[in-house]
C-alpha positions in Angstrom: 114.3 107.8 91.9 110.5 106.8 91.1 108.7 103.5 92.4 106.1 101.2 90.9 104.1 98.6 92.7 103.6 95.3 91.5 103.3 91.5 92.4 106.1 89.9 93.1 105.8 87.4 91.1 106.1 89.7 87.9 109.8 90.4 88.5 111.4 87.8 87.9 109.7 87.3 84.2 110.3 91.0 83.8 114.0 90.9 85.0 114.2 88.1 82.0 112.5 89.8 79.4 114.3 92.9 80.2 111.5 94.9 80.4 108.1 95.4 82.7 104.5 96.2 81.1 102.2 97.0 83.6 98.4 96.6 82.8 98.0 99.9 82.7 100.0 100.5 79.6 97.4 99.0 77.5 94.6 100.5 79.0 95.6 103.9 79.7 98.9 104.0 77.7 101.5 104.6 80.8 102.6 102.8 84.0 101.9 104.9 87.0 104.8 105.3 89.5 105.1 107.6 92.3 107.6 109.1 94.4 109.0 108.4 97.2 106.3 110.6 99.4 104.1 109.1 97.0 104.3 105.4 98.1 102.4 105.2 101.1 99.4 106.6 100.4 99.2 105.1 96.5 99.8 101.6 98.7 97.4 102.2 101.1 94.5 103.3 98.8 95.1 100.6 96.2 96.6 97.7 97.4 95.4 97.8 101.0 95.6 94.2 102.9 97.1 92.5 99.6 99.9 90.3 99.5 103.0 89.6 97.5 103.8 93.1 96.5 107.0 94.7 95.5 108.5 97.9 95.0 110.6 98.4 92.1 113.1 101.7 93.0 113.8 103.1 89.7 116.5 105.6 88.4 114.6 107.7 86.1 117.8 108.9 84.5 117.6 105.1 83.0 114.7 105.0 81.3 114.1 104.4 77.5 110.2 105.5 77.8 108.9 109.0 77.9 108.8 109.8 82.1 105.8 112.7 82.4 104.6 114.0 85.8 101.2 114.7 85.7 97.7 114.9 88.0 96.2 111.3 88.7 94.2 110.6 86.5 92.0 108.3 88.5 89.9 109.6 91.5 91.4 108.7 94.7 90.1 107.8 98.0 90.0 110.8 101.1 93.2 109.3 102.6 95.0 109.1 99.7 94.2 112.5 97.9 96.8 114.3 96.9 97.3 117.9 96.9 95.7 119.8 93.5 99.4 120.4 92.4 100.7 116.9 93.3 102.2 115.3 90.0 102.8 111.3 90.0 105.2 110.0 87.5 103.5 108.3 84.3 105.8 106.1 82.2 105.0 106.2 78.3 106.4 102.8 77.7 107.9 99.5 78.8 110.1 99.5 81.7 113.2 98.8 80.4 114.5 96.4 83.1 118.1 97.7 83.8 116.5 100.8 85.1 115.7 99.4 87.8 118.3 99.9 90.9 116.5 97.5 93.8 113.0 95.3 94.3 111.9 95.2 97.5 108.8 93.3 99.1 106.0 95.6 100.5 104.1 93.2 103.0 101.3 94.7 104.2 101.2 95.0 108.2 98.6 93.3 110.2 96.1 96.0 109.6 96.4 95.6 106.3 98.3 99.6 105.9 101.7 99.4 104.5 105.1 101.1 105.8 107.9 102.3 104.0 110.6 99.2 103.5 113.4 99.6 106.0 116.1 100.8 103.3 114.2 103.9 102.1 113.0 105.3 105.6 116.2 107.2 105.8 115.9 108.2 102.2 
């Protein structure tokens, strides 16, 4: 599985189009996603103290697009570094919608940090 962050109130448009286009693939030409160890840090450097995220868990297996792991390309904060050999997933292409296998919300705790949701902290 791979995960993307996005606000919520892009799924349900997506989920009738069929497919998800993040910003990102017309600036950059790929939607970054991460893995599961992945998520917290990517939330926390990015989206810290935002509201009205979700998390779209996605079987890779499903996608149409080209799936690549590769080094960040953007500069990260100290506390979100990752290793030099840590590869995030970049997706080539639309997210085709029935990939996806659950959304869930991301709220932000009252600090602002994020925690895993409840249904993959045992994953």
């Amino acid at each position: 599985m791979i995960y993307h962050i996005l606000e919520r109130s892009a799924v349900a448009p997506a989920r009738e189009r069929g497919e998800y286009r993040a910003a990102s693939l017309a600036t950059e030409g790929f939607m970054h996603c991460s893995q599961l160890q992945q998520v917290l840090p990517v939330a926390n450097a990015f989206y810290a103290g935002r509201s009205g995220l979700a998390l779209l868990e996605i079987d890779a297996a499903r996608l149409h697009a080209a799936l690549c792991y590769e080094a960040p390309v953007h500069p990260h904060s100290a506390d979100a570094a990752p290793a030099d050999h840590e590869l995030f997933p970049h997706l080539y292409g639309a997210l085709n919608f029935d990939a996806v296998v659950r959304v869930l919300d991301l709220p932000a705790g009252a600090d602002g940090k994020f925690t895993l949701p409840v249904e993959l902290r045992s994953a």
